[in-house]
C-alpha positions as CSV (number, residue, x, y, z in Angstrom):
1,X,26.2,-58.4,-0.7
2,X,26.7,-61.1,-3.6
3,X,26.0,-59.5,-7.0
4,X,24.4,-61.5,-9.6
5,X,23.7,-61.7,-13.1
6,X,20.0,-63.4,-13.1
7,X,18.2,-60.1,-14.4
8,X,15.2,-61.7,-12.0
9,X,17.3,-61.4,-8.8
10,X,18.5,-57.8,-10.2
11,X,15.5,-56.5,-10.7
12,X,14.3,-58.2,-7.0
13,X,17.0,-56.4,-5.5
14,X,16.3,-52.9,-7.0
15,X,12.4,-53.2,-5.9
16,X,13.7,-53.6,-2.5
17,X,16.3,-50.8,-2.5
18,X,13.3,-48.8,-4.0
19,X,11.0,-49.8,-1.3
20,X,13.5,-48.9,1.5
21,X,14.0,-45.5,0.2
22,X,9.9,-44.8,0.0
23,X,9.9,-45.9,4.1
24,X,12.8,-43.9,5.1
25,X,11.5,-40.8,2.7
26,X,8.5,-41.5,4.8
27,X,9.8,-41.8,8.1
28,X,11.9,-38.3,7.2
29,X,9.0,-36.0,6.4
30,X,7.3,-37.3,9.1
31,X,10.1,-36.5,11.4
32,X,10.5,-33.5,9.8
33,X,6.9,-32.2,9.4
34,X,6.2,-29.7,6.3
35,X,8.1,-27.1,6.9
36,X,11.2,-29.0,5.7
37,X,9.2,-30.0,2.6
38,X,8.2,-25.8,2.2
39,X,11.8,-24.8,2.9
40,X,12.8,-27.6,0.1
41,X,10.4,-26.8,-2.7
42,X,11.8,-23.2,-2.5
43,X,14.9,-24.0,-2.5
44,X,14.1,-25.7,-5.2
45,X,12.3,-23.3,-7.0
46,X,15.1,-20.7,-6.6
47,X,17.9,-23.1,-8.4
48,X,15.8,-23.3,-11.4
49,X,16.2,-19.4,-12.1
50,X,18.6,-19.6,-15.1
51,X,21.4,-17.1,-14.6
52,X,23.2,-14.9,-16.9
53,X,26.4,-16.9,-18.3
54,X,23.8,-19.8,-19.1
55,X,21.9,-17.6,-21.4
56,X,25.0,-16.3,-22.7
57,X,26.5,-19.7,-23.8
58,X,23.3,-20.9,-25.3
59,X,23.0,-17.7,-27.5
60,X,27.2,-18.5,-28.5
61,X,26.0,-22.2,-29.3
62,X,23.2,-21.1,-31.3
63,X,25.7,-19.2,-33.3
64,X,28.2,-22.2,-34.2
């Protein structure tokens, strides 16, 4: 791949990139049905909880 500087071929490039990643996000959830998508979302879901020593340290920042 030859890099360039031309901020029109750049920005060409990244619309491509982008464009590949839609198909093969496509073609994957396709291949994978919903139940992948489900099993995502709540794994997901479950990483947003915010745990203890989180809390903890934005209570200690709050007090600097």
């Amino acid at each position: 791949m030859m890099t360039t500087n031309d901020p029109q071929e750049l920005l060409k490039s990244k619309h491509k990139a982008d464009e590949q990643k839609a198909q093969f996000t496509s073609f994957a959830r396709s291949v994978n049905g919903e139940m992948a998508h489900e099993h995502d979302q709540e794994i997901h879901d479950q990483s947003r909880v915010p745990d203890q020593q989180n809390k903890m340290k934005s209570v200690e920042n709050r007090m600097i």
